[in-house]
Structures are given as C-alpha cells and as structure tokens.
C-alpha positions, 0 to 999 in steps of 0.5 A: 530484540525480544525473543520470539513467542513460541506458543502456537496461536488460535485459529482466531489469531490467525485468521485475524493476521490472514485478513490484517495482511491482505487488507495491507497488501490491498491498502498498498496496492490501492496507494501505489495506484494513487501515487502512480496516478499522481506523478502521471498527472504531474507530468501531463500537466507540467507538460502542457504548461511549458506549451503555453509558456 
C-alpha cells in the first residue's frame, strides 16, 4: 500500500469529497430501492405463474 497523504486539504477538496460522498450514499440507496423493488416483483410474478400452471 501507498503511504497516506499528510498534507491538509483545501476547503475545495473538501467540500468536493463531502458531495462526492452523499451523491454515493443517494446513488446506493436509490439502487438497493431498485434491487428490492426487482426481487419483489420477481417473486409476485413467479408466484402467479405457478397459479396458471
């Protein structure tokens, strides 16, 4: 591994890291959402055709 970089960031970095890092959270969220969502419907419609059949 590569040592760490010790030298204080700019405020610009910063702020920067700070919305790079709730655009992540909100990006995951969204797709855990959409995932969930998927394996939901999955199972409804796994569910009604074992009904027809």
């Amino acid at each position: 591994m590569e040592p760490k970089n010790t030298k204080p960031k700019a405020k610009g970095e910063t702020a920067r890291e700070e919305r790079l890092k709730a655009a992540l959270k909100a990006n995951m969220a969204r797709r855990k959402a959409q995932a969930k969502a998927r394996t939901a419907a999955q199972s409804g419609e796994s569910a009604t055709s074992k009904d027809k059949g």
